[in-house]
C-alpha positions in Angstrom: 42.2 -32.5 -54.5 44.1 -33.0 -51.3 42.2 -34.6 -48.5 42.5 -36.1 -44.7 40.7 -39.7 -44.4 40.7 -41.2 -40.4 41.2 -44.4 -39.8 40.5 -44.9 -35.9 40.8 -41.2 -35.2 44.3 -41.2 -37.1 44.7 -38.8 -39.9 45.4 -40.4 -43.5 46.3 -38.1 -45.7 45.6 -38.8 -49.8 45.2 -36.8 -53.0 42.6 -37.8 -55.3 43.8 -38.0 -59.3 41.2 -37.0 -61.4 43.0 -38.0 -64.3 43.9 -41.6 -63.3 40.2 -41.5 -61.1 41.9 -43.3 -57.8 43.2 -42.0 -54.6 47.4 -41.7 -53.2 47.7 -42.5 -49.8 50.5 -41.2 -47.6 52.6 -44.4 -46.9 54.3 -43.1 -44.2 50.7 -42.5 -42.5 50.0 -46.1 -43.3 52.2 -47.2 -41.6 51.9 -44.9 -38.7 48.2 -46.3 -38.5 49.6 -50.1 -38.6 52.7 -50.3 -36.6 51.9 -47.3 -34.3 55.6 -46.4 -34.7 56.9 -43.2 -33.0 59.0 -43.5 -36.5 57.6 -44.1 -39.4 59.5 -42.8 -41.6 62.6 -44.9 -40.5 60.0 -47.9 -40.1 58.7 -47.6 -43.9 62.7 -46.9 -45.1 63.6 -50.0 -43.5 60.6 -51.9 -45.3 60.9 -50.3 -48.4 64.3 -52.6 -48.8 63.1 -55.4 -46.9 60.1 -55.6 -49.7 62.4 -55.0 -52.8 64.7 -58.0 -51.2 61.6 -60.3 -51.4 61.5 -59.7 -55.0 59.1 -56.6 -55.6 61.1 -55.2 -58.3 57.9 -53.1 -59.1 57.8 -51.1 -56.2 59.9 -48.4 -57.0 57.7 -47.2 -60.4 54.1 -47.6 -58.5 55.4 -45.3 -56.1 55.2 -41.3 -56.2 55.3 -38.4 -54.3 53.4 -35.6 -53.6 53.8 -32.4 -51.6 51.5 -33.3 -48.3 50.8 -31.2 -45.5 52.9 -31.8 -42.4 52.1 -31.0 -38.2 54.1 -27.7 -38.6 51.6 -26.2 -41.1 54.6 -27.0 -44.2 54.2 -29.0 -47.6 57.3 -31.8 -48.0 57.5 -34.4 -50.5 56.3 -38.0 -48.9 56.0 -41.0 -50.8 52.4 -42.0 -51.8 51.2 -45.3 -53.7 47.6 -45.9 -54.8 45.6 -48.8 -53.5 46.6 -51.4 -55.3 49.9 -50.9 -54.2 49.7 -50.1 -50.5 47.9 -53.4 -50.2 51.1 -55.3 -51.6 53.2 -53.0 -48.7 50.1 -54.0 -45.6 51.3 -57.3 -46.5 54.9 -57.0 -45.4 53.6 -55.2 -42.4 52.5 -57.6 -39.5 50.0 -55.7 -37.4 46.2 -57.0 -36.4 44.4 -54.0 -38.1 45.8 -55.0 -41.5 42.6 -56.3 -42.3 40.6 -53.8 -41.2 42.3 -51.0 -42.2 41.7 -53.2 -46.2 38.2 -53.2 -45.8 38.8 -49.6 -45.1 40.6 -48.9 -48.1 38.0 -50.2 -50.0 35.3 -48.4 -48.5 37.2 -44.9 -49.4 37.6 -46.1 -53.4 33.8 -47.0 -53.7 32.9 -43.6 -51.2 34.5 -41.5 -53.8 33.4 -42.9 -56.9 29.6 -42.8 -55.1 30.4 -39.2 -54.4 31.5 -38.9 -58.6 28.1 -39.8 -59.5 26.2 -38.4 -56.9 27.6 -35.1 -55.2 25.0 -34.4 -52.7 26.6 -37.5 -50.8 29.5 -36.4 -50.6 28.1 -33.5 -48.6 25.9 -35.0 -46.7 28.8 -37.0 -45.4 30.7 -34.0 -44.8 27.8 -32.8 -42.6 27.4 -36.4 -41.0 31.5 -36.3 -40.0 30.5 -33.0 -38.1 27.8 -33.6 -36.4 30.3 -37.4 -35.2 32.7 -34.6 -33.9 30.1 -32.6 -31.3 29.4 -29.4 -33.6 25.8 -28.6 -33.6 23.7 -27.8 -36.7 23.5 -24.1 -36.8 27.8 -24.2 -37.0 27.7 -26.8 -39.6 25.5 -25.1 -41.7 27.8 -22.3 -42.0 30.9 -24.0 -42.3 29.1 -26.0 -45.4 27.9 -22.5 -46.5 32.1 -21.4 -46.4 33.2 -24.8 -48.1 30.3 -24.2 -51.4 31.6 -20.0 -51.1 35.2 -21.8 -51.4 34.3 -24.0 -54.1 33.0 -21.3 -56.4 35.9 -18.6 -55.9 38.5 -21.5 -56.5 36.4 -22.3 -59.8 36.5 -18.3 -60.8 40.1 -18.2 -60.1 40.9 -21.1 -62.2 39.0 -19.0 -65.2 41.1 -15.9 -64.9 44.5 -17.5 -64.8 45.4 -19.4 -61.6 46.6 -22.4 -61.8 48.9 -23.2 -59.1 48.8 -24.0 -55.8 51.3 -21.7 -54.1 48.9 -19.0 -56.2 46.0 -20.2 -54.5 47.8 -19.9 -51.1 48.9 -16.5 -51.9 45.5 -15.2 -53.0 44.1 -16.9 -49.6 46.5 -15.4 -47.4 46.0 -11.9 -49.0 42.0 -12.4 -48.4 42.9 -13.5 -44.9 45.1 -10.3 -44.0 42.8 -7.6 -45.2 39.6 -9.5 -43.6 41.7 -10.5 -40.1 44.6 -9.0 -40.0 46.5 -12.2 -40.3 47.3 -14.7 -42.4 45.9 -18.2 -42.5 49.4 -19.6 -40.7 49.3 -17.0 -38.4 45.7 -17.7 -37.5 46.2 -20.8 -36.4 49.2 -20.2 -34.2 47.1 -17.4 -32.3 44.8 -20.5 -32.2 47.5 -23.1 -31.0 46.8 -25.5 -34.3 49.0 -27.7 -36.0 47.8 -30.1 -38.6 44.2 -29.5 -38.2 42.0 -27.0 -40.5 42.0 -23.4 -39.4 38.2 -23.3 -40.5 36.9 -26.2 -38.3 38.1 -24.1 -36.0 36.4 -21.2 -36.0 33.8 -19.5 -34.5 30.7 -18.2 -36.2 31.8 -15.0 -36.5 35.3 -16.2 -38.2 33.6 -18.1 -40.5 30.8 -15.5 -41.4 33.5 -12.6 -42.1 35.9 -15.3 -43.7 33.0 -15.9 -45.9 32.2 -12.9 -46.5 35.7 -11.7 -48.1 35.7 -14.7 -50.1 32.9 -14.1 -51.6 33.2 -10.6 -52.2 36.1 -11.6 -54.0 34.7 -13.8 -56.5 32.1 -11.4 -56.9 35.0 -8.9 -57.7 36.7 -11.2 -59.8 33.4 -12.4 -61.8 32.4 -8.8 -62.6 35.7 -7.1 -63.3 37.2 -10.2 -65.1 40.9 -10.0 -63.8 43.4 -11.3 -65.7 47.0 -13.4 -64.3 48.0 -13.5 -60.5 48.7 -9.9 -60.4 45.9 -8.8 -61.2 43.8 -11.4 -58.8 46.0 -10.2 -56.1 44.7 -6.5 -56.1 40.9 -8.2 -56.5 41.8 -10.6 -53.2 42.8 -7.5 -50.9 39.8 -5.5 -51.9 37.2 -8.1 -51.4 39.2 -8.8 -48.1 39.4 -5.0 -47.2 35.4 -5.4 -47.7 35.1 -7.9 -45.0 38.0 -6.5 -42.8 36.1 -2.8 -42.9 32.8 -4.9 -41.8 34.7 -6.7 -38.9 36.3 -3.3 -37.6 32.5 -2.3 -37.9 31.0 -4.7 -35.6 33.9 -4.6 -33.3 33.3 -1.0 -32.7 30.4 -1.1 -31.8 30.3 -4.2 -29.8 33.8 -3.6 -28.3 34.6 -7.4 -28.6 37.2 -9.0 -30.9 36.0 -11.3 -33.4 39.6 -13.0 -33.7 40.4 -15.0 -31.1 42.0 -17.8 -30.0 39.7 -20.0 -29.2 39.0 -23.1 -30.8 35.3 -24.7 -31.5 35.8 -27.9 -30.3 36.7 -28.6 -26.7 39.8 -29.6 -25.7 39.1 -33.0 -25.0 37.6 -33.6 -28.8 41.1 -32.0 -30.3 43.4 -34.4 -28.0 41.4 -37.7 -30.2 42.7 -36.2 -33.6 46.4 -37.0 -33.6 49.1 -34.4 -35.1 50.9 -36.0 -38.5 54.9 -35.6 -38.6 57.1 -36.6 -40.9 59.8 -38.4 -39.4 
């Protein structure tokens, strides 16, 4: 489960193990957050030896990699490292939010264990992040509405063969043409996005009709019991066509675009949430 933490307004991106129960933190967005580098990448290479020199022979096995999302919409490999190691790497870095940024950490493991026992919290502090960034109730109640509608097509998928996660980006972007007319990438260029999610992005009328194919298609899927990729492809472009056929609708007859390229927030909200690279 892939997710984007803020520290300060800066994006940290992490991947929760379910298997192992802990979170991996991008290191190179550590240190990004730290050093405030313009290259972090070349900052953490450099550190990575300077570390092993003072006799951290460990560090190469309690690091990994994971495919992260990048600014230009792309997955790459970057290396990751739980907590326990990130805070033996914070302390080769010299930089006066070390300690905060700890007591941060910490906060994130015992959040998410919290969130383990108790679900509802972790929505409620979905809804309390929202409401933090300006959007006003009636938005956030849909966009919670599209993230449950999410949650339970994923869950249907999983039980008619889909397992991996180019399949799940596949299946998404085929939803996304027949209910748009675009795919999720394309989306957010109309948009002018980078890093950020397409879906806090969206209007109400994007989310309802985005919600609307994905549920149709899990609705398809539950009740016709599809079987392998290919066969979850064809239920993905008809519940998509369903929402698509109900946008063209409404567009008709209100002679107004749904698709646009406007973003929810305002502009000077976006310009606080910095863009990740990976150099």
């Amino acid at each position: 489960m892939g997710s984007i933490k803020l520290f300060e307004n800066i994006k940290v991106r992490s991947e929760w193990n379910d298997l192992e129960q802990q979170w991996y933190f991008s290191i190179i967005d550590v240190v990004e957050v730290l050093t405030g580098s313009p290259r972090p990448r070349k900052y953490w290479n450099a550190l990575k030896t300077k570390i092993l020199d003072e006799g951290y022979a460990e560090l190469s096995q309690n690091l990994g990699q994971l495919k992260m999302q990048s600014s230009d919409g792309k997955f790459y490999l970057t290396d990751v490292a739980n907590a326990k190691t990130l805070l033996r790497i914070i302390q080769s870095i010299p930089s006066p939010k070390a300690e905060p940024f700890k007591r941060w950490l910490a906060q994130v493991g015992a959040d998410r264990l919290d969130e383990i026992e108790n679900p509802e919290l972790a929505t409620q502090r979905t809804r309390d992040l929202y409401k933090l960034k300006g959007y006003p109730d009636d938005w956030i109640e849909k966009r919670m509405r599209s993230i449950a509608i999410r949650e339970e097509l994923t869950e249907e998928w999983k039980n008619h063969g889909i397992k991996e996660k180019i399949e799940y980006s596949i299946l998404t972007a085929e939803i996304s043409k027949a209910t748009f007319g675009l795919t999720p990438s394309q989306h957010k260029q109309m948009k002018g996005l980078k890093s950020q999610n397409l879906r806090d992005h969206m209007t109400d009328l994007e989310l309802i009709f985005s919600m609307l194919g994905e549920a149709s298609t899990k609705e398809i899927v539950k009740n016709t019991n599809p079987k392998g990729f290919g066969q979850n492809k064809k239920a993905a472009k008809v519940g998509g066509k369903i929402a698509g056929d109900a946008r063209k609708q409404l567009e008709l007859k209100s002679g107004k675009k749904v698709v646009t390229n406007q973003n929810f927030l305002p502009d000077t909200m976006k310009k606080g949430l910095k863009g990740r690279t990976e150099d």
